[in-house]
Each structure stands twice: as structure tokens, then as C-alpha cells.
C-alpha positions as CSV (number, residue, x, y, z in Angstrom):
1,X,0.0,0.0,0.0
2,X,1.4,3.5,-1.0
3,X,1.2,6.0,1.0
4,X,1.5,9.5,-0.7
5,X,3.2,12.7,0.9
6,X,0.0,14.3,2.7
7,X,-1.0,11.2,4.5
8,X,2.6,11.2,6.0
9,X,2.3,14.9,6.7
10,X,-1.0,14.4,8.6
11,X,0.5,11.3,10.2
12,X,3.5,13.7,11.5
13,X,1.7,16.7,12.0
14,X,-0.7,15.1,14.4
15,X,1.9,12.6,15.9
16,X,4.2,15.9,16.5
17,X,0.5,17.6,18.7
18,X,-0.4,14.9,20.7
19,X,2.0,16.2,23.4
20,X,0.7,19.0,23.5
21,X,-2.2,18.1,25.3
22,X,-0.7,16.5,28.1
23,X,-1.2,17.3,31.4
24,X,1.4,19.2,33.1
25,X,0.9,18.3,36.7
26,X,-1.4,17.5,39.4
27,X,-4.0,19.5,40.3
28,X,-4.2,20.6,43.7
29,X,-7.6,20.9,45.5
30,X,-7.4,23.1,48.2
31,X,-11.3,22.9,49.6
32,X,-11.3,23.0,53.2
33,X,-13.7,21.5,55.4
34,X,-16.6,23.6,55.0
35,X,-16.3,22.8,51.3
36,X,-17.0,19.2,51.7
37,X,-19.8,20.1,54.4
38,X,-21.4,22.5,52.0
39,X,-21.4,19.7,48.8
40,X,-22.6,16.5,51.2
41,X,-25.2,19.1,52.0
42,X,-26.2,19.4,48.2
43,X,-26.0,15.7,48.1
44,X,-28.6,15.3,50.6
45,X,-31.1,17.7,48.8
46,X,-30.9,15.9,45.9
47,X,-31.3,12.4,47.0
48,X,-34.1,13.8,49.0
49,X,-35.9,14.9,46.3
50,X,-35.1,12.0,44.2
51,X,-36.8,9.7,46.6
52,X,-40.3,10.8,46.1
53,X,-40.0,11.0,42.4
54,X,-38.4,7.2,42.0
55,X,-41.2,6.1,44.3
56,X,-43.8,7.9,42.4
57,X,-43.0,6.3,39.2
58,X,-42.5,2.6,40.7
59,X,-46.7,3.4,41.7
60,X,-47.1,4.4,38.3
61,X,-45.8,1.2,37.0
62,X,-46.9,-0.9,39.4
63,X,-50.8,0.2,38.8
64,X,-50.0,0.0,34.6
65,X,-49.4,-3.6,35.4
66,X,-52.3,-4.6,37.6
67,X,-54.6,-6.7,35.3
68,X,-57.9,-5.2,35.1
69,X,-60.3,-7.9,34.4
70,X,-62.8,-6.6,32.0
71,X,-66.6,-6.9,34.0
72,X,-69.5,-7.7,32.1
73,X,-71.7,-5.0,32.3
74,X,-75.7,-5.2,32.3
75,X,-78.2,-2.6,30.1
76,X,-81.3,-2.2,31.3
77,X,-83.8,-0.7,29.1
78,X,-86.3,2.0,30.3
């Protein structure tokens, strides 16, 4: 297979990049205490109001499954 002089430019010009993008050290996280407090709190609003909504839907399937036998009904004529 030939390769012809772009696809060895592109193969070099991007080979050449890829460094580029690499990280150049760790990042430091310098959240204190209050922080943490202040995101577990967040946490616990959210699965609080996640609760309801997950057990609102499990209803909603569970009465879409129930089998509703159809009842013969009766006309009366006046």
C-alpha cells in the first residue's frame, strides 16, 4: 500500500501535537472543610428529592401492570 506525501504529513503533524495536550501536573484541591460540608449538604437535597419522584414512578408502573379484568356489564332498558 502506497502512502502519498499528505497522509505522512497528517500522520506527522498530528503525531508531532499529541504532546501537547498533556497534562502538566497535578491538580491541587485546596477545599477545606466547609467545602465538603457545604457539597454533602447538596448531596442530601438531591437524594431527598429523588426519593419521592423514583417512588412515584414505581406506583405508576406498578398500577400500569395490575390486570384489570374486564366486568360484564348489564343494560337495562327503560
Amino acid at each position: 500500500m502506497k502512502t502519498t506525501p499528505l497522509i505522512n504529513a497528517l500522520m506527522l503533524t498530528i503525531g508531532s501535537a499529541s504532546s501537547a495536550f498533556a497534562a502538566s501536573g497535578a491538580r491541587e484541591d485546596n477545599s477545606g472543610l466547609f467545602v465538603w460540608i457545604f457539597l454533602g449538604f447538596c448531596a442530601l437535597i438531591v437524594v431527598a428529592q429523588l426519593m419521592p419522584a423514583l417512588l412515584m414512578m414505581l406506583g405508576f408502573a406498578k398500577a400500569m401492570g395490575k390486570n384489570k379484568a374486564a366486568e360484564p356489564q348489564t343494560v337495562t332498558n327503560k
